[in-house]
C-alpha positions as CSV (number, residue, x, y, z in Angstrom):
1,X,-16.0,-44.7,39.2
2,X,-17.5,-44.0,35.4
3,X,-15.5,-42.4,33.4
4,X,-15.0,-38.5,33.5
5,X,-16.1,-38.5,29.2
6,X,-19.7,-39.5,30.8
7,X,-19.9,-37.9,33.9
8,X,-19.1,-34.5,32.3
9,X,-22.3,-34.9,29.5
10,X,-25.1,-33.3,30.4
11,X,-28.5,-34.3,29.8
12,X,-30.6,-33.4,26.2
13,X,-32.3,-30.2,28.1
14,X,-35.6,-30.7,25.0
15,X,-36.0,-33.7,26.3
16,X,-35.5,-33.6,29.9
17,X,-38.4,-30.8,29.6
18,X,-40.6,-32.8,27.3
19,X,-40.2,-35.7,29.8
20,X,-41.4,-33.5,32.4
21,X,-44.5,-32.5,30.5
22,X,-45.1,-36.4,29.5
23,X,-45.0,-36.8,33.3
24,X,-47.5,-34.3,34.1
25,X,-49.8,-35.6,31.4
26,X,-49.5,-39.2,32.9
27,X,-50.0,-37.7,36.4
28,X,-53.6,-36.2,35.0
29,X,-52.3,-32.8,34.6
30,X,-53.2,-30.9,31.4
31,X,-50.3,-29.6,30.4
32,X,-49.4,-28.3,26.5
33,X,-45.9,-29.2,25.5
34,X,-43.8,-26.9,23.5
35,X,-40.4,-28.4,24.1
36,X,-40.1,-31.2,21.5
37,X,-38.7,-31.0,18.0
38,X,-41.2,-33.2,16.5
39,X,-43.7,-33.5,14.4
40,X,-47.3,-34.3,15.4
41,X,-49.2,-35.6,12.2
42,X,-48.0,-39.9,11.5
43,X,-45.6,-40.9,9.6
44,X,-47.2,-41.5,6.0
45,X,-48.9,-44.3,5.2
46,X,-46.9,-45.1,2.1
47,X,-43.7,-45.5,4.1
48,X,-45.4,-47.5,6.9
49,X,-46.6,-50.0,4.6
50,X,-43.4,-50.1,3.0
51,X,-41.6,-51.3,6.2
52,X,-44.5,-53.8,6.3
53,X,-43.5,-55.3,3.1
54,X,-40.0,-55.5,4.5
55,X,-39.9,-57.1,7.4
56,X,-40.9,-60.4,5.5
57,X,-38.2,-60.1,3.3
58,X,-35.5,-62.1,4.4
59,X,-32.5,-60.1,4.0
60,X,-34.3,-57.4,5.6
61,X,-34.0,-59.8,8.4
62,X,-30.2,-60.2,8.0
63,X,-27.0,-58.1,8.5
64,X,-26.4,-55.5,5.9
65,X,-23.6,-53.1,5.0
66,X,-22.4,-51.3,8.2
67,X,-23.0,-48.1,5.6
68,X,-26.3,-48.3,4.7
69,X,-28.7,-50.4,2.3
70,X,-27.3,-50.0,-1.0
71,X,-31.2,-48.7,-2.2
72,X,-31.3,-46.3,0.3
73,X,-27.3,-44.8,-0.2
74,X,-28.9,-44.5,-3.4
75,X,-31.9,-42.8,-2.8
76,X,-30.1,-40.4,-1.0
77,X,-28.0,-39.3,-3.3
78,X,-30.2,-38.9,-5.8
79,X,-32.5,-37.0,-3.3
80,X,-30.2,-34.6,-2.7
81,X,-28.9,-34.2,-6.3
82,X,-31.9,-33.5,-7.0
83,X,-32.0,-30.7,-4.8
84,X,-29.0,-29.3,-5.5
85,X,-29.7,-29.5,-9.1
86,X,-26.4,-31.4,-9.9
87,X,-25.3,-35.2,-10.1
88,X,-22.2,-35.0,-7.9
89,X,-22.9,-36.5,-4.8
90,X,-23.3,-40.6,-5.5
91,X,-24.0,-43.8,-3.2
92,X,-20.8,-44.1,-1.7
93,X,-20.5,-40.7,-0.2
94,X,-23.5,-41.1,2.0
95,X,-23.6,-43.5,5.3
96,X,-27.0,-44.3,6.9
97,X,-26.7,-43.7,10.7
98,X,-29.3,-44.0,13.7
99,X,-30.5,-41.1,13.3
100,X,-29.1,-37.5,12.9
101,X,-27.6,-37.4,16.1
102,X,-25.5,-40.7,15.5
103,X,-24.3,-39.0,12.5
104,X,-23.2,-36.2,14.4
105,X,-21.5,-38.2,16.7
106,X,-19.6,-40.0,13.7
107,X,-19.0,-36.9,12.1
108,X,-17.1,-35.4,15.3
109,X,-15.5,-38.2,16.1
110,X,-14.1,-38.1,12.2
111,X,-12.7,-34.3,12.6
112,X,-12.4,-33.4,16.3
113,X,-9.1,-34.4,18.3
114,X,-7.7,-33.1,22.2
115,X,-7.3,-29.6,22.1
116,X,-9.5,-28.8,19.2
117,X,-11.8,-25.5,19.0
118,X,-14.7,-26.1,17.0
119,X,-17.0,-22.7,16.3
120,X,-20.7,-22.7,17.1
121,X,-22.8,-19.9,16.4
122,X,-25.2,-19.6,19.4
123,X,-27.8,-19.5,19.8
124,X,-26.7,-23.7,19.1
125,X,-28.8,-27.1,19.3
126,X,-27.9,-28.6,22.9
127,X,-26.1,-31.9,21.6
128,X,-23.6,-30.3,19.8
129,X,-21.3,-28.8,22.8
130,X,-21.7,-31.9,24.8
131,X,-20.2,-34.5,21.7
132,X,-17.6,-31.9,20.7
133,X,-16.5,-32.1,24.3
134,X,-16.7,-35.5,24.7
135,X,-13.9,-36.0,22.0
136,X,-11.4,-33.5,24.2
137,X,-12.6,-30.7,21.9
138,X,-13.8,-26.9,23.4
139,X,-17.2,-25.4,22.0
140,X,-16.5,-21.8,21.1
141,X,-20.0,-20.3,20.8
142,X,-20.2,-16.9,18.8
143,X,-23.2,-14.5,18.1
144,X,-24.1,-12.6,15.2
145,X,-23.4,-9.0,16.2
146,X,-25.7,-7.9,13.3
147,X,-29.2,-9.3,14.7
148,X,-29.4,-11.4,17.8
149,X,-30.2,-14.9,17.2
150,X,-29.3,-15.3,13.5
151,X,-26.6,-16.9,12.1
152,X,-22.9,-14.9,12.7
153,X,-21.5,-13.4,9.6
154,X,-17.5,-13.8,8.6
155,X,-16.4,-10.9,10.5
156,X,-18.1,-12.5,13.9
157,X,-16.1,-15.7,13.3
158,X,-13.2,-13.9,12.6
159,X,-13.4,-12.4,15.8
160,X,-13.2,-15.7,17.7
161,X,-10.8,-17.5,15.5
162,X,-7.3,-19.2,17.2
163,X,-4.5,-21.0,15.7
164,X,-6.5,-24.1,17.3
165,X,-9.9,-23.6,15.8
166,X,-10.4,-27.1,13.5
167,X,-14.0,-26.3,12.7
168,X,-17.4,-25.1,12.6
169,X,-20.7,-26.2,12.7
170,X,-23.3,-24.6,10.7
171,X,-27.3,-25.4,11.2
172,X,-29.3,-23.9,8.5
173,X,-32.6,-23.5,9.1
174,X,-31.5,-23.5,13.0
175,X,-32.5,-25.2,15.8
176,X,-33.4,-23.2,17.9
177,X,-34.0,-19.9,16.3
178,X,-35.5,-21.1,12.9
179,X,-33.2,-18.8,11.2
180,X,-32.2,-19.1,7.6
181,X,-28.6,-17.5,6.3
182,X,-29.3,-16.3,2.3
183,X,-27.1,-17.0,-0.2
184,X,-24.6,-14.7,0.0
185,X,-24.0,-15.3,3.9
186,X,-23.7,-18.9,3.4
187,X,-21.4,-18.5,0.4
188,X,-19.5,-15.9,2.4
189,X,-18.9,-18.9,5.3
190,X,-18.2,-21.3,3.5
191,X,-15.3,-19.9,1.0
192,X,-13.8,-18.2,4.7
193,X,-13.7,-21.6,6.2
194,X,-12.4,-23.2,2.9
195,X,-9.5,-20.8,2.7
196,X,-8.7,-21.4,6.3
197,X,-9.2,-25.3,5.4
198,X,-11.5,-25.9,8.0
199,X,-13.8,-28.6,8.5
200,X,-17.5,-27.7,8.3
201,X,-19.9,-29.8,9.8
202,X,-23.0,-28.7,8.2
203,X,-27.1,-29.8,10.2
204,X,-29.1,-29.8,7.2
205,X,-31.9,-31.5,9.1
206,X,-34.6,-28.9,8.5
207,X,-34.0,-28.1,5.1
208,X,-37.0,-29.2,3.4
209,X,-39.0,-27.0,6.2
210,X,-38.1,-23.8,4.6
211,X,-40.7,-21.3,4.0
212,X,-38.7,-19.0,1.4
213,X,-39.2,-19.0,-2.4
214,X,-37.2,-21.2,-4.4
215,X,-34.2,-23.7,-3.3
216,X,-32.8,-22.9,0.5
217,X,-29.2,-22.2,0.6
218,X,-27.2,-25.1,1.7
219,X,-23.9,-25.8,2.2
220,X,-24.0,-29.2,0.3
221,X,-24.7,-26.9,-2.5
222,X,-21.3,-25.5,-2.4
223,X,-18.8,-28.1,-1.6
224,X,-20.4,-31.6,-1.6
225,X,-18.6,-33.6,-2.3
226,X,-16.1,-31.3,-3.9
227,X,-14.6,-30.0,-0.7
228,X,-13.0,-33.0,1.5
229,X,-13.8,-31.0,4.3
230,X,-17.5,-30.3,4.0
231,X,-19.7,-33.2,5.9
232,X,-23.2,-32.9,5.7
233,X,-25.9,-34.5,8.3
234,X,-29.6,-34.6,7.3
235,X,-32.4,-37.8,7.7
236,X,-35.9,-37.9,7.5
237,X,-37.6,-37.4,10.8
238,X,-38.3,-33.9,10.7
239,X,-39.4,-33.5,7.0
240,X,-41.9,-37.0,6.8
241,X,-42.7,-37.4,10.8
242,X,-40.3,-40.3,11.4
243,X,-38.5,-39.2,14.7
244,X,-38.9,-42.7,16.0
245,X,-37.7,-44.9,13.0
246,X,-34.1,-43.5,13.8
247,X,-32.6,-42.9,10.2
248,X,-30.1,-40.3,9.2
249,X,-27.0,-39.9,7.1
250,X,-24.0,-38.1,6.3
251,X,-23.1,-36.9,3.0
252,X,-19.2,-36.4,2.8
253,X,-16.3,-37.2,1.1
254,X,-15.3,-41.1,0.4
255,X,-12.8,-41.4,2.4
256,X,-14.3,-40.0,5.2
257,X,-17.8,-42.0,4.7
258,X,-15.5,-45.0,4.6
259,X,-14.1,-44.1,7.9
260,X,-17.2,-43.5,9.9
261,X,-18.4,-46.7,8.3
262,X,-15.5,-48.5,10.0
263,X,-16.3,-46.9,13.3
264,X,-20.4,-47.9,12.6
265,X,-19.5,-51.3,12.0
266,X,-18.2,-51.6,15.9
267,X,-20.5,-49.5,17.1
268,X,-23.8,-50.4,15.8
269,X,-23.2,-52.8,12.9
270,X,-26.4,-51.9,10.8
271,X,-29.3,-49.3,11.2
272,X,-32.6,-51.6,11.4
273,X,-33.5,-52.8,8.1
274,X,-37.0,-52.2,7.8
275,X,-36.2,-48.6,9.2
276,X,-34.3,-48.1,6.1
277,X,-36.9,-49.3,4.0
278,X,-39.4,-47.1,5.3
279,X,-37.0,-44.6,4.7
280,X,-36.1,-45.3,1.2
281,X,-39.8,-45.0,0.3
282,X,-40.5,-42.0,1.6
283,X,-37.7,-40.6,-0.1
284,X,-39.1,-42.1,-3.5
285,X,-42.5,-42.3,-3.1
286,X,-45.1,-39.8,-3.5
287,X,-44.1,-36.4,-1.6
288,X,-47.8,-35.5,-0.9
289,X,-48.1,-35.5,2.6
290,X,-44.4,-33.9,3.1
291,X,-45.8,-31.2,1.2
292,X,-48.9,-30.7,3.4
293,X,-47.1,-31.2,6.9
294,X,-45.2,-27.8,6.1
295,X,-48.0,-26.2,4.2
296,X,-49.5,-26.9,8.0
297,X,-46.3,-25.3,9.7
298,X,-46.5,-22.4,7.4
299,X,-50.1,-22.0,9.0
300,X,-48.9,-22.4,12.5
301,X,-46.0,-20.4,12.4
302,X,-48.2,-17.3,11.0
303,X,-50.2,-17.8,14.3
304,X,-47.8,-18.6,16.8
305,X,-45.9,-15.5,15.4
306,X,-48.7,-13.5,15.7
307,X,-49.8,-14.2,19.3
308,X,-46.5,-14.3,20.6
309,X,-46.0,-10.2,18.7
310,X,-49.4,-9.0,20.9
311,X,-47.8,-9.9,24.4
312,X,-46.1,-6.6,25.9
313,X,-42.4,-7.5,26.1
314,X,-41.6,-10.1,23.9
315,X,-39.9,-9.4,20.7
316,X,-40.2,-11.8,17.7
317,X,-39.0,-11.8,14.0
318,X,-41.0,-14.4,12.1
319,X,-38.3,-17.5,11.0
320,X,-37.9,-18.7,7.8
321,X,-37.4,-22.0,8.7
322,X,-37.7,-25.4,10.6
323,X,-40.1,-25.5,13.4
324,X,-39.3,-23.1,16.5
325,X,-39.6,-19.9,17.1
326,X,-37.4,-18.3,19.5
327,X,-38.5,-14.5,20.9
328,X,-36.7,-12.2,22.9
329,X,-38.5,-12.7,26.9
330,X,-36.3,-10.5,28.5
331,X,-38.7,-7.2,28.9
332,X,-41.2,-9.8,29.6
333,X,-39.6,-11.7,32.5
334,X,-39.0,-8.3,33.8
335,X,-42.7,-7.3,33.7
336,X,-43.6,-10.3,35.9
337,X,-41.3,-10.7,38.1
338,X,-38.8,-13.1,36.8
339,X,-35.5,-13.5,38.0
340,X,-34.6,-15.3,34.2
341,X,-35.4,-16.7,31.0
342,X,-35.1,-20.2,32.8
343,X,-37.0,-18.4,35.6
344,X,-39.8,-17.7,33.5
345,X,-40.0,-21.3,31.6
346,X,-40.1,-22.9,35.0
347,X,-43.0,-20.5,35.8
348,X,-44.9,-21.3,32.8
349,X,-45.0,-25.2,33.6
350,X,-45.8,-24.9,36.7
351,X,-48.5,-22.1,36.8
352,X,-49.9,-21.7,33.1
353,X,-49.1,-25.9,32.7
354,X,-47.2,-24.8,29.4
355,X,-43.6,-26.1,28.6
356,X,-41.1,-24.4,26.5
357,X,-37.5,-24.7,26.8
358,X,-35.3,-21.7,28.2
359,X,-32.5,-20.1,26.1
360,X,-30.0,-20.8,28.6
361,X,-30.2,-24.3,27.7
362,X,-28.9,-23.2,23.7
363,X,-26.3,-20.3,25.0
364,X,-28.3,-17.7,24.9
365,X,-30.3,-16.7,27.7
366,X,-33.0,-13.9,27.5
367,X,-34.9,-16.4,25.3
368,X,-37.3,-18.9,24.9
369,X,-37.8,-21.7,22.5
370,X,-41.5,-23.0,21.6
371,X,-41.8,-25.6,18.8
372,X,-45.1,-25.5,17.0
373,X,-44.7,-29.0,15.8
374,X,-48.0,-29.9,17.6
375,X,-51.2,-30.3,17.0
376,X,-53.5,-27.3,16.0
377,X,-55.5,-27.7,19.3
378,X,-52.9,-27.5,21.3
379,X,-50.8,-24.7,19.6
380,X,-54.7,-22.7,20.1
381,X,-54.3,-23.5,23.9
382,X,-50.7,-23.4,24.8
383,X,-50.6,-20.0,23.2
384,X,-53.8,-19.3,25.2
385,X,-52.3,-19.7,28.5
386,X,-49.4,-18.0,27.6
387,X,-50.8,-14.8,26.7
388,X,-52.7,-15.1,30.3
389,X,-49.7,-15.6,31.7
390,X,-47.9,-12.8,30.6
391,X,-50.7,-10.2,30.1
């Protein structure tokens, strides 16, 4: 029989409902798709030729460093000094993974042991409770009192807090709710958990999708790599388009990137070459179209916001960052005769051929989440079906 580790994951509930509305499509049915995290426009051209170039080089074509192309370590860390505005965080402090989620996977498997509780402030990204529990940990989800779907404040995480809590996992912007914690909340987090020594596994993903003025509070900020227990994941799907070229990273302290670089070497030796070409240039190269694929989310998330305001019985506070939005249904399932949130999403697909992705599947039921990564068409007739729907 397999193993109890696999039979107790659960499949990715985004993309078990974005496979569903691929399926439709394929099946002739016109069906708008709000359910995936990614982004609609291509991956730009200056990073696609790049990988070009590369693949005729020949030791592209080779093994390289289980951590990462020395150019793009590199280009990293320069990337996110640059950000940061200091020169702390250098090339050997970052490892190249297969993608964020690999890097998650790493990063748990670095901090979490049998018996651990790690706290996740719902509502949370669906991977995260199924990899802390596949390394023996528990998932202790925790809400911000203060406004639902934000980020919990100190006194909420103190609330929940054991002798066996070992970490926390912070996503800011967050998937799902696109909400942003300020400086002082994420200062506030981060000097509790350092006090309490505590590792922080901090998604910095959707970063570079933040809609507020000046530089978004980040964790990285704060402690990287200063505090030894601080490991930051982020990659370049979401901000340049590159879901399918697989490249992400951690940014942590040495001896932990050297560790997770021993456990990539058996696991995946290398992340593709040319992948981290690509990815190397789009860090370095012109930031252009970066720029106008959020100037083109800040459109669409005024309109989606809008819409979603007008329909009796959903409440929505505009996000101020990443790509979702992530309203309060619950009056509105009432209104039409839904038993639930997932009631309602399953109602959508199949009546108003719109798929979004109930809160249930992110701890937090009542909800709904709808990405507005898609194309402008679409986002105009998705939102049009759902206002018929529930109007």
């Amino acid at each position: 029989m397999i193993s109890s580790r696999i039979r107790t994951i659960q499949p990715s509930a985004t993309l078990t409902v974005d496979a569903r509305a691929k399926a439709m499509r394929e099946a002739g049915i016109d069906v708008v798709s709000f359910a995936a995290g990614e982004p609609d426009f291509d991956t730009p051209t200056n990073v696609v030729e790049a990988a070009i170039r590369a693949a005729s080089e020949s030791r592209i074509q080779k093994y390289s460093p289980a951590a990462g192309l020395p150019e793009l370590r590199s280009a990293v860390a320069a990337d996110s000094n640059a950000t940061v505005g200091n020169h702390l965080i250098g090339a050997d402090n970052v490892l190249i993974a297969n993608g964020a989620k690999q890097a998650i996977f790493s990063a748990l498997a670095g901090i979490v042991e049998t018996g651990d509780e790690v706290l996740l402030p719902a509502p949370y990204w669906t991977t995260y409770p199924e990899l802390i529990g596949f390394f023996g940990g528990s998932a202790v989800p925790v809400s911000s009192s203060a406004t639902p779907g934000n980020l919990p404040s100190v006194a909420d995480l103190e609330g929940v807090v054991t002798d066996r809590t070992k970490a926390i996992v912070w996503c800011s912007p967050s998937n799902p709710s696109g909400a942003v914690a300020d400086a002082e909340h994420t200062r506030e987090v981060f000097d509790w958990a350092k006090e309490r020594e505590m590792w922080i596994l901090s998604d910095e993903i959707y970063r570079k999708l933040y809609y507020g003025t000046g530089t978004i509070p980040t964790m990285r900020a704060l402690g990287c790599p200063g505090y030894s227990r601080l490991v930051v994941v982020d990659g370049v799907s979401k901000t340049y388009s590159m879901t399918g070229w697989r490249v992400g990273w951690l940014l942590a302290d040495e001896e932990f990137i050297r560790g997770a670089a021993r456990l990539q070497s058996h696991m995946a030796s290398n992340v593709s070459n040319v992948a981290q070409a690509a990815a190397t240039a789009a860090l370095q190269g012109p930031q252009d179209a970066a720029k106008d694929m959020l100037e083109s989310f800040r459109h669409r998330r005024a309109l989606i916001t809008e819409v979603l305001q007008s329909i009796p019985g959903i409440r929505l506070t505009e996000p101020d960052g990443a790509f979702y939005v992530f309203p309060d249904v619950r009056d509105a399932a009432q209104r039409c005769g839904a038993a639930s949130t997932q009631d309602l999403a399953m109602r959508l697909v199949d009546e108003a051929r719109v798929a979004v992705v109930p809160g249930e599947a992110f701890g937090f039921s009542g909800h709904l989440r709808l990405s507005y990564a898609l194309a402008d068409n679409q986002l105009d007739a998705g939102l049009r079906r759902i206002v018929k729907a529930l109007t």
